[in-house]
PDB file of the backbone (N, CA, C, O) and the ligand in Angstrom, with CONECT records:
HET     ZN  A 101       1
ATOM      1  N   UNK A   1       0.834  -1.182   0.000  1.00  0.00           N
ATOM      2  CA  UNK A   1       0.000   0.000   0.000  1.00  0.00           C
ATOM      3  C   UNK A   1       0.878   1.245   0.000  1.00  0.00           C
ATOM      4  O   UNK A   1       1.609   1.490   0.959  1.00  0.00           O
ATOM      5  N   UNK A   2       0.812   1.999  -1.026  1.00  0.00           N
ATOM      6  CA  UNK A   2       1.619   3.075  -1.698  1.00  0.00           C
ATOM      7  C   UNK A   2       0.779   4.168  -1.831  1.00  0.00           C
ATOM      8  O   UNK A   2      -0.435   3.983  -1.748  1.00  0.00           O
ATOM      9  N   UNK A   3       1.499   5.962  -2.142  1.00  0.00           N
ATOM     10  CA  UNK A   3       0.694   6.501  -2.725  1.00  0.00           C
ATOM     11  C   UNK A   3       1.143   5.841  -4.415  1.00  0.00           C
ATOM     12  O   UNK A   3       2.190   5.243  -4.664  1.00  0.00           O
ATOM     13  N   UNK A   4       0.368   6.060  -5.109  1.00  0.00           N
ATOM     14  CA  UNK A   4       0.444   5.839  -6.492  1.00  0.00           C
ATOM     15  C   UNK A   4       1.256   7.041  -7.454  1.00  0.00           C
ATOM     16  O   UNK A   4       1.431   6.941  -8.668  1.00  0.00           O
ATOM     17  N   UNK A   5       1.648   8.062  -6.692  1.00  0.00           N
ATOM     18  CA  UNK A   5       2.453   8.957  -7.464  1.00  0.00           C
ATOM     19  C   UNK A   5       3.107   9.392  -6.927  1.00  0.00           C
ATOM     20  O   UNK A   5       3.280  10.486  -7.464  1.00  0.00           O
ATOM     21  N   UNK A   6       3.981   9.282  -5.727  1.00  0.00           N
ATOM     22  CA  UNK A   6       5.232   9.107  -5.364  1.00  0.00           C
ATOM     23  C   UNK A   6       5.260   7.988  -4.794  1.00  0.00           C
ATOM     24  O   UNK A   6       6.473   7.926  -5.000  1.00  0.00           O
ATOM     25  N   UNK A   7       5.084   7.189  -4.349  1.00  0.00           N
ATOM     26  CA  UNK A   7       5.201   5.724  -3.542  1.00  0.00           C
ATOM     27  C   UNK A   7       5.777   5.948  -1.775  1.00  0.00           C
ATOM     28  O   UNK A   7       6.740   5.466  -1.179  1.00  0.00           O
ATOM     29  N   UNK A   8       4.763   6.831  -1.371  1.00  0.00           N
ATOM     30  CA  UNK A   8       5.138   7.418  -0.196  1.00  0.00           C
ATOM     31  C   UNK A   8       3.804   6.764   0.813  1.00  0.00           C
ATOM     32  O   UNK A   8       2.585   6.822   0.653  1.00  0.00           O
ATOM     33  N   UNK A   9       4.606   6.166   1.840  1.00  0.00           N
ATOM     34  CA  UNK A   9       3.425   5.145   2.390  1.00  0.00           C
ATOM     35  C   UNK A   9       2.966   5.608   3.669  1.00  0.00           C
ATOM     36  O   UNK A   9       2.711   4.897   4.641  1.00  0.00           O
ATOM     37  N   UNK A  10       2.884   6.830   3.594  1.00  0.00           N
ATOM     38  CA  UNK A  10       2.037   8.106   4.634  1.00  0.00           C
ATOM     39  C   UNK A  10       1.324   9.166   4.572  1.00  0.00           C
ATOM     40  O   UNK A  10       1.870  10.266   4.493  1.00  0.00           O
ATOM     41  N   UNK A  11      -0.310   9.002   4.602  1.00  0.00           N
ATOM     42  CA  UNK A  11      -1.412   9.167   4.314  1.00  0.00           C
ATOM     43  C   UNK A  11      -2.022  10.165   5.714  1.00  0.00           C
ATOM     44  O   UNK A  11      -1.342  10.294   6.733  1.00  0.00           O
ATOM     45  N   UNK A  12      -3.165  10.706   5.575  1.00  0.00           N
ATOM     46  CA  UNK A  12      -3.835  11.393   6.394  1.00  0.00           C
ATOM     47  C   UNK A  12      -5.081  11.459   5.947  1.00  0.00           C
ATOM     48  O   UNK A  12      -5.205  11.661   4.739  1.00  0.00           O
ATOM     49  N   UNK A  13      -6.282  11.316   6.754  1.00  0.00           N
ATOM     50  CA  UNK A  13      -7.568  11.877   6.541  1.00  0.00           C
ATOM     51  C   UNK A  13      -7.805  12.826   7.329  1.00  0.00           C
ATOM     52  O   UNK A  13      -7.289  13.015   8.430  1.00  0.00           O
ATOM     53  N   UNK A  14      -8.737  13.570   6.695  1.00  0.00           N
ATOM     54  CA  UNK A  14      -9.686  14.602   7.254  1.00  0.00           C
ATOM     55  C   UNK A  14     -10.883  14.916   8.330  1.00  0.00           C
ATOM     56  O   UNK A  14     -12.047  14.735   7.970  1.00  0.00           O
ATOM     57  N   UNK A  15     -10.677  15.249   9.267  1.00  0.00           N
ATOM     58  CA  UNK A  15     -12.161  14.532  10.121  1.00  0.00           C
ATOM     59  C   UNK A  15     -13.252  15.197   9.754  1.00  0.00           C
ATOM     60  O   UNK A  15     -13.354  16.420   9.658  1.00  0.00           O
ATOM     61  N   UNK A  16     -14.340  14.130   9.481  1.00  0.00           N
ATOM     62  CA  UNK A  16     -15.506  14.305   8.913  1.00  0.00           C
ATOM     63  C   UNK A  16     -16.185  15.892   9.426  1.00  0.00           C
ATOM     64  O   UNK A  16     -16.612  16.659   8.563  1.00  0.00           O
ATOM     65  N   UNK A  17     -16.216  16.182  10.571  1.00  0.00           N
ATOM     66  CA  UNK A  17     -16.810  17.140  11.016  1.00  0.00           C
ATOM     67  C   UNK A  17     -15.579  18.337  11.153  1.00  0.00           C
ATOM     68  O   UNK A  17     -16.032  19.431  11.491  1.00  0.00           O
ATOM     69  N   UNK A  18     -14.329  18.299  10.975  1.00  0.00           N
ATOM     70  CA  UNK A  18     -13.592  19.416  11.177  1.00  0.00           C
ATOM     71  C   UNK A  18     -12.589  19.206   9.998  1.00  0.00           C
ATOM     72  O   UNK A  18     -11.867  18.211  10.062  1.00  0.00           O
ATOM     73  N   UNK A  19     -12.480  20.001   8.985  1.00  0.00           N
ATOM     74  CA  UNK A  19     -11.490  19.699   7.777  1.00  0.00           C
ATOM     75  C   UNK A  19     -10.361  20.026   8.207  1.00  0.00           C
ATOM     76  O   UNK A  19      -9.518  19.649   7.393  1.00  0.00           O
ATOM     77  N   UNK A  20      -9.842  20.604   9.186  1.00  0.00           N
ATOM     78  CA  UNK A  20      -8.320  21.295   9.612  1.00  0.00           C
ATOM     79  C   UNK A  20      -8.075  20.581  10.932  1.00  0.00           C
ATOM     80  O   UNK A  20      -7.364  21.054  11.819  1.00  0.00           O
ATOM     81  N   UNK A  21      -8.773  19.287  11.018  1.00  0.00           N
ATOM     82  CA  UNK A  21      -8.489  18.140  11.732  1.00  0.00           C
ATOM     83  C   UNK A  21      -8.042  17.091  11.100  1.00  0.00           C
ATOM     84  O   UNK A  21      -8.849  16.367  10.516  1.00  0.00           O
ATOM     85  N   UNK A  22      -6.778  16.825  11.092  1.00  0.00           N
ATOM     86  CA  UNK A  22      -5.936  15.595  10.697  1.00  0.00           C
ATOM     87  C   UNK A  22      -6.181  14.339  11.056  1.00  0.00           C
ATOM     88  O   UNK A  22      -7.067  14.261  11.906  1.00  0.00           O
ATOM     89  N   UNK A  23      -5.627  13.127  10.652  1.00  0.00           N
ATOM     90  CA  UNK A  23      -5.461  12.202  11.577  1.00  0.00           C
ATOM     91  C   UNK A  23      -4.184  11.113  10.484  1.00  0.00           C
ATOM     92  O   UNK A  23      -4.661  10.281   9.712  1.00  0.00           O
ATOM     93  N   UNK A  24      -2.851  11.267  10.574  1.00  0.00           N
ATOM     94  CA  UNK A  24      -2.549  10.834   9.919  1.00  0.00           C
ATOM     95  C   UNK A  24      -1.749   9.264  10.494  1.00  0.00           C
ATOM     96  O   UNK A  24      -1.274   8.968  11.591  1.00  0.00           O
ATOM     97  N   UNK A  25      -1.923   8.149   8.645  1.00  0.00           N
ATOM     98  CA  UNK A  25      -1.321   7.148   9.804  1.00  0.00           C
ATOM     99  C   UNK A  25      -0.369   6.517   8.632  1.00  0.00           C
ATOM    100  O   UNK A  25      -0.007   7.229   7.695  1.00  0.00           O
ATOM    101  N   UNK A  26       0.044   5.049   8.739  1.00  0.00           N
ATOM    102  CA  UNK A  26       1.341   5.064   7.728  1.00  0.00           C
ATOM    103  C   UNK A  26       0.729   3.498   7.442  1.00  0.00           C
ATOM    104  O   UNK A  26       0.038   2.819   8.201  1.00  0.00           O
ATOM    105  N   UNK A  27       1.306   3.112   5.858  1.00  0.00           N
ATOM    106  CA  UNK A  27       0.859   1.551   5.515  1.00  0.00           C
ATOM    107  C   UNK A  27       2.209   0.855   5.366  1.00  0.00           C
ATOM    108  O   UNK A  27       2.427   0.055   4.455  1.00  0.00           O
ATOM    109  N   UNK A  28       3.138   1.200   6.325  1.00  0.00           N
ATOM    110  CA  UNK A  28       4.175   0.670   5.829  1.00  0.00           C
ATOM    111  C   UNK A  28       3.922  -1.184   6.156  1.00  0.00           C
ATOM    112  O   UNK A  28       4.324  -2.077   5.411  1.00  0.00           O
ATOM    113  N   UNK A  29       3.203  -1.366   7.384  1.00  0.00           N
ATOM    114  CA  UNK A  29       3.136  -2.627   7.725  1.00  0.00           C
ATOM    115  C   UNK A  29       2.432  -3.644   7.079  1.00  0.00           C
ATOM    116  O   UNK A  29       2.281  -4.839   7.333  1.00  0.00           O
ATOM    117  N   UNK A  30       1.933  -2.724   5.959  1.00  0.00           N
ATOM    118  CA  UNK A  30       0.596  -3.477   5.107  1.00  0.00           C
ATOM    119  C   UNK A  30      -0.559  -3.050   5.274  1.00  0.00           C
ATOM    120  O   UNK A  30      -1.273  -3.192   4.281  1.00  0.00           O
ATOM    121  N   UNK A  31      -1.172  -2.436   6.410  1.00  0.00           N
ATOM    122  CA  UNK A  31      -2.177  -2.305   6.906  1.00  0.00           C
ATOM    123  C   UNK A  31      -2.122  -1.032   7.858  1.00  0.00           C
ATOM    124  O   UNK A  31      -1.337  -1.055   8.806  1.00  0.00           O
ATOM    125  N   UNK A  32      -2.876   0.007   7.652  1.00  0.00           N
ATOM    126  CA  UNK A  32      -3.163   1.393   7.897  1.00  0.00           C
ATOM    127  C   UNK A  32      -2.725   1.692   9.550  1.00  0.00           C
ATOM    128  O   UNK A  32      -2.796   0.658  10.214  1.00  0.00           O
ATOM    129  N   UNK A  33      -2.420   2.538  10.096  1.00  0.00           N
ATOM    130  CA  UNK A  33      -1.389   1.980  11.360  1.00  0.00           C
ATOM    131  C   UNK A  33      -1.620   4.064  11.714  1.00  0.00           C
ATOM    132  O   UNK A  33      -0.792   4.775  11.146  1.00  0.00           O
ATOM    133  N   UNK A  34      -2.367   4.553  12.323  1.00  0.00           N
ATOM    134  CA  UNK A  34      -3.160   5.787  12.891  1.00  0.00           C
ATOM    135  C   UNK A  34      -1.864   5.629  14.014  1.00  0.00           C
ATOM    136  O   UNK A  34      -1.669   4.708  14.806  1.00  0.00           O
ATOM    137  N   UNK A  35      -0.703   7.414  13.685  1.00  0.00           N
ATOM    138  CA  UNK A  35      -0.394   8.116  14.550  1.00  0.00           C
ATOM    139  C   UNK A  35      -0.405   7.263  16.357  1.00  0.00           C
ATOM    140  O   UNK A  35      -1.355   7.357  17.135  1.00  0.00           O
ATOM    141  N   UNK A  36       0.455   6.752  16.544  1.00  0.00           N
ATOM    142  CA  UNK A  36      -0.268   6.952  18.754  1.00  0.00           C
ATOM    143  C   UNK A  36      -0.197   7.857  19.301  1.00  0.00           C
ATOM    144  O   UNK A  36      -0.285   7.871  20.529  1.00  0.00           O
ATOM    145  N   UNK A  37      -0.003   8.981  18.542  1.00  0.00           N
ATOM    146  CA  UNK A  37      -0.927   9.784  19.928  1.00  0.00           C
ATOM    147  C   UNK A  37      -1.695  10.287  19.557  1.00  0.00           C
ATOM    148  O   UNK A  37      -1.824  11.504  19.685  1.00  0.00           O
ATOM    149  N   UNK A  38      -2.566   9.469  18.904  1.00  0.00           N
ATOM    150  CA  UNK A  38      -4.155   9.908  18.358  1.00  0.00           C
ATOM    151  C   UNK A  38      -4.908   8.902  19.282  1.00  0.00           C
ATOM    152  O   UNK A  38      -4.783   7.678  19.254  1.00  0.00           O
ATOM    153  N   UNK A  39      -5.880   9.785  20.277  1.00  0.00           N
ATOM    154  CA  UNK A  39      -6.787   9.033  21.134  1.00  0.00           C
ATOM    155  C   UNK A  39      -7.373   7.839  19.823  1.00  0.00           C
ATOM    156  O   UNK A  39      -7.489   7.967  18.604  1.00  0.00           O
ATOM    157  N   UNK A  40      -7.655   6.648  20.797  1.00  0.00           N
ATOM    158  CA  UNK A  40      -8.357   5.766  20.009  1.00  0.00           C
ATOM    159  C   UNK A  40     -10.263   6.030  19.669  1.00  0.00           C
ATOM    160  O   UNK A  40     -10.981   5.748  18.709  1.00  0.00           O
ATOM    161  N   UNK A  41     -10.528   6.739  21.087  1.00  0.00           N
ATOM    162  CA  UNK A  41     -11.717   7.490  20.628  1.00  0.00           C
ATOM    163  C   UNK A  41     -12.237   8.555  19.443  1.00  0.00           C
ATOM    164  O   UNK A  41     -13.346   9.084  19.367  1.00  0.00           O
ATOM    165  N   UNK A  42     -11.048   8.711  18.506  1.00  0.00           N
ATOM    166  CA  UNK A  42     -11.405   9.710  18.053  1.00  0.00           C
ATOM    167  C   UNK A  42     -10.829   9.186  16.452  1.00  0.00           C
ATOM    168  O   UNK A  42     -11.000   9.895  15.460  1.00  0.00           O
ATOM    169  N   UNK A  43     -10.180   7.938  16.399  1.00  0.00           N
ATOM    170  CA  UNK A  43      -9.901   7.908  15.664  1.00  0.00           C
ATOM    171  C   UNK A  43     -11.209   7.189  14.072  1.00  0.00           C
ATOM    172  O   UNK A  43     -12.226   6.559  14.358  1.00  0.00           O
ATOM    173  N   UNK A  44     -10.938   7.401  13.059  1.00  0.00           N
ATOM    174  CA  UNK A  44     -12.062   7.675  12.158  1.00  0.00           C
ATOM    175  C   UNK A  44     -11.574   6.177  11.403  1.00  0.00           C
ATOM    176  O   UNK A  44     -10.502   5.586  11.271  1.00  0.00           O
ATOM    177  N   UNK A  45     -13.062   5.921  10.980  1.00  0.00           N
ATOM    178  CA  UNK A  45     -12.562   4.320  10.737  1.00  0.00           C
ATOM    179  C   UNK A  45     -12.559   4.084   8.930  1.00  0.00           C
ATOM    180  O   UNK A  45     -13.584   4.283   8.277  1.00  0.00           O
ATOM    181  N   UNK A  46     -11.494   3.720   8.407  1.00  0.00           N
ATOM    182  CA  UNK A  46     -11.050   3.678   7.045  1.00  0.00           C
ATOM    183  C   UNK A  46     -12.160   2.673   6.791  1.00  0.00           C
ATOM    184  O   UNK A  46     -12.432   1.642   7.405  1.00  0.00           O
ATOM    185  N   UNK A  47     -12.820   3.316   5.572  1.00  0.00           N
ATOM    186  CA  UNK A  47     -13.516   2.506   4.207  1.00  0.00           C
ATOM    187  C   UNK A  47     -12.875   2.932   3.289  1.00  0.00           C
ATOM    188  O   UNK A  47     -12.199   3.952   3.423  1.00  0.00           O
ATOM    189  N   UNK A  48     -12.961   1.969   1.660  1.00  0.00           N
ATOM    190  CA  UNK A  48     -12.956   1.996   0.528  1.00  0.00           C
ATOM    191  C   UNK A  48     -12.692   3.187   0.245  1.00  0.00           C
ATOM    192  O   UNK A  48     -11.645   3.684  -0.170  1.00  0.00           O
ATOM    193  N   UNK A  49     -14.171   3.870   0.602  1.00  0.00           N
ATOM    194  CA  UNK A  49     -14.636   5.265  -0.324  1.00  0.00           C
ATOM    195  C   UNK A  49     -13.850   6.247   0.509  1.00  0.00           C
ATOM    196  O   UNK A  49     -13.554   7.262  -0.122  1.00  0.00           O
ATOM    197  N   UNK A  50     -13.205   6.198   2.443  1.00  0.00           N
ATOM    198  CA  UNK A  50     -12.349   7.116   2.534  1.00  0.00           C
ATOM    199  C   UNK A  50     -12.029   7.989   1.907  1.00  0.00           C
ATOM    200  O   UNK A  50     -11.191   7.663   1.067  1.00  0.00           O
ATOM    201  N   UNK A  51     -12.373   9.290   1.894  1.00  0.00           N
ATOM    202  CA  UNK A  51     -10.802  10.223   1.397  1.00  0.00           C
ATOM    203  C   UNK A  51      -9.916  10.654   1.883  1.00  0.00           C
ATOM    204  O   UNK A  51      -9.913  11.647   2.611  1.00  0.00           O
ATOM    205  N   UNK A  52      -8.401   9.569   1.376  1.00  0.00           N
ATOM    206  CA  UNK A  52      -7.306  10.187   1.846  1.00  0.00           C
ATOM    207  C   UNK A  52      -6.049  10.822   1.143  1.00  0.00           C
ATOM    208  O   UNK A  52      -5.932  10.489  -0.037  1.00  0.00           O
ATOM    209  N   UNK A  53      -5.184  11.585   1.586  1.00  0.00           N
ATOM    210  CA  UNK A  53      -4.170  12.490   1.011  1.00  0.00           C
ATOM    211  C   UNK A  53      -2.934  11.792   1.598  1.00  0.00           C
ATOM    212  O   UNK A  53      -2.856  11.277   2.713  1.00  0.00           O
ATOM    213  N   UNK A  54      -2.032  11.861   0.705  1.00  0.00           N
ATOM    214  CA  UNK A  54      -0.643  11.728   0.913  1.00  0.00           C
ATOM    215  C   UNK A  54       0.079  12.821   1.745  1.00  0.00           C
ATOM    216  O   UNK A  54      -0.116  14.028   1.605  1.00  0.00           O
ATOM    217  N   UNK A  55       0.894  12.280   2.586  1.00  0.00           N
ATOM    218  CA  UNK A  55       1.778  13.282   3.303  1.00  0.00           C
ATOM    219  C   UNK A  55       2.877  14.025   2.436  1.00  0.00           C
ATOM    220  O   UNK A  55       3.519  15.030   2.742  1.00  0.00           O
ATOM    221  N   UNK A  56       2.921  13.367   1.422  1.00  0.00           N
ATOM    222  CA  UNK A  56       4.297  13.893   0.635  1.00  0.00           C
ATOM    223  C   UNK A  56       3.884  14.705  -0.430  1.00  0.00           C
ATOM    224  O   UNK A  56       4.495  15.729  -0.736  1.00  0.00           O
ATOM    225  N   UNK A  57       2.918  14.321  -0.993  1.00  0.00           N
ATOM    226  CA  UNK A  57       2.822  14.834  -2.355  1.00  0.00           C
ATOM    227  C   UNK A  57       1.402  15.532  -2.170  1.00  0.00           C
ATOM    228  O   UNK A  57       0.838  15.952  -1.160  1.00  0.00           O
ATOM    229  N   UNK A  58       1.031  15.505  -3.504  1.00  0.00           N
ATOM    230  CA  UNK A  58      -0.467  16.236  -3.490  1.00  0.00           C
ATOM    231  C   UNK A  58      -1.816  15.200  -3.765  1.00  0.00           C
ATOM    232  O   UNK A  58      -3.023  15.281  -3.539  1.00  0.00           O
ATOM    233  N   UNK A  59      -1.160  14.467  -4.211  1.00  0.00           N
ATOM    234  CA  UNK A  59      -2.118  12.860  -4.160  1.00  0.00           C
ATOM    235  C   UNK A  59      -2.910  13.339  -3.635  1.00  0.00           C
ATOM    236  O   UNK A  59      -2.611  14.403  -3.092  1.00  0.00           O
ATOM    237  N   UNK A  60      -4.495  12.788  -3.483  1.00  0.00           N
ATOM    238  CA  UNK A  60      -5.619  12.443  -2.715  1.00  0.00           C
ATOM    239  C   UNK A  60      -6.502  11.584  -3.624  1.00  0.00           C
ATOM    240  O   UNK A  60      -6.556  11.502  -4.851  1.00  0.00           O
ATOM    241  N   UNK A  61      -7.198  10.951  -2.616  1.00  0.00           N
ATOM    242  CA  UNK A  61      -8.279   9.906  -3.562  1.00  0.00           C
ATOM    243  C   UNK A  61      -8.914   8.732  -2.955  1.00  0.00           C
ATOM    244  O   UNK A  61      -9.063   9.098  -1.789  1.00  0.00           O
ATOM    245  N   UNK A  62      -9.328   7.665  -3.037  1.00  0.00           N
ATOM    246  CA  UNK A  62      -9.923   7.051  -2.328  1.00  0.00           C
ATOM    247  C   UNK A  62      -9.060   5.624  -1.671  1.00  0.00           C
ATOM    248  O   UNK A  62      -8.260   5.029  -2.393  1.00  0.00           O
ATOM    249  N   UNK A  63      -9.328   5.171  -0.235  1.00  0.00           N
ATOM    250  CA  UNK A  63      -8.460   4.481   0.140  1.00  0.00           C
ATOM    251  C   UNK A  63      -8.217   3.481  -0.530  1.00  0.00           C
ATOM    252  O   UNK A  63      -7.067   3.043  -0.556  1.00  0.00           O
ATOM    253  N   UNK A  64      -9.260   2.863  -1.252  1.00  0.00           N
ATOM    254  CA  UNK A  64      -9.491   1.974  -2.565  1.00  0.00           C
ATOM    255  C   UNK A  64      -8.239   1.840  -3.238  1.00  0.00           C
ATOM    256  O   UNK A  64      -7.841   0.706  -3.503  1.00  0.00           O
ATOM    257  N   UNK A  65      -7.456   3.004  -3.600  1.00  0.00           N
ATOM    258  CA  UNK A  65      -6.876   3.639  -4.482  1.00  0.00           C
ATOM    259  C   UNK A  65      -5.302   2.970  -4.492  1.00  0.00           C
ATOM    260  O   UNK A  65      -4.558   2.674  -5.427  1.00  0.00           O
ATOM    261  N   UNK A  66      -5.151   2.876  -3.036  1.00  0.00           N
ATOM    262  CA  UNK A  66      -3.116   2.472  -2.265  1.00  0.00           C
ATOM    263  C   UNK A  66      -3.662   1.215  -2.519  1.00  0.00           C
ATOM    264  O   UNK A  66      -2.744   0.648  -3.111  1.00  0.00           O
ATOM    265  N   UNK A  67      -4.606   0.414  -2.437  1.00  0.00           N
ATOM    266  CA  UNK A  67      -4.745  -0.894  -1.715  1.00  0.00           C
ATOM    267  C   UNK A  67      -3.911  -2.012  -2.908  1.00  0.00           C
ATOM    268  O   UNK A  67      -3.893  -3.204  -2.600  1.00  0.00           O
ATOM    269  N   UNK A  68      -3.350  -1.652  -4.027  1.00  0.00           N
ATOM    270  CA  UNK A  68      -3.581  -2.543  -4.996  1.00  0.00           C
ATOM    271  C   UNK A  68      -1.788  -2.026  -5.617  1.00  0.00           C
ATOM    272  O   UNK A  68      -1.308  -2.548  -6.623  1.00  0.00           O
TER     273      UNK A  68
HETATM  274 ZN    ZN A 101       2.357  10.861  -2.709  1.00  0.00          ZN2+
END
């Protein structure tokens, strides 16, 4: 799990109710891996249709998108 246009395997979403609320996490392990010191209460739960952004680049798109 990559971005697809730099191959940078650290991502962030947006929180649904606050756009200048982050939550970023990394796929290096294979599998989506949320910041620790992001309360677990608060953290936002990845679907498909997610929209997420790359930390590196300008990428964004659906989590769908790294999985492959
Ligand atoms: Zn990227």
């Amino acid at each position: 799990m990559k971005c697809p246009y730099c191959g940078c395997q650290k991502f962030y979403v947006k929180d649904t109710d606050d756009e200048y609320e982050t939550y970023g996490f990394d796929c290096e392990s294979g599998q989506a891996c949320f910041d620790p010191d992001i309360d677990d209460s608060v953290i936002p739960e990845l679907c498909d249709d997610s929209h997420i952004y790359c930390e590196k680049c300008a990428w964004n798109g659906k989590y769908d998108e790294i999985k492959t």
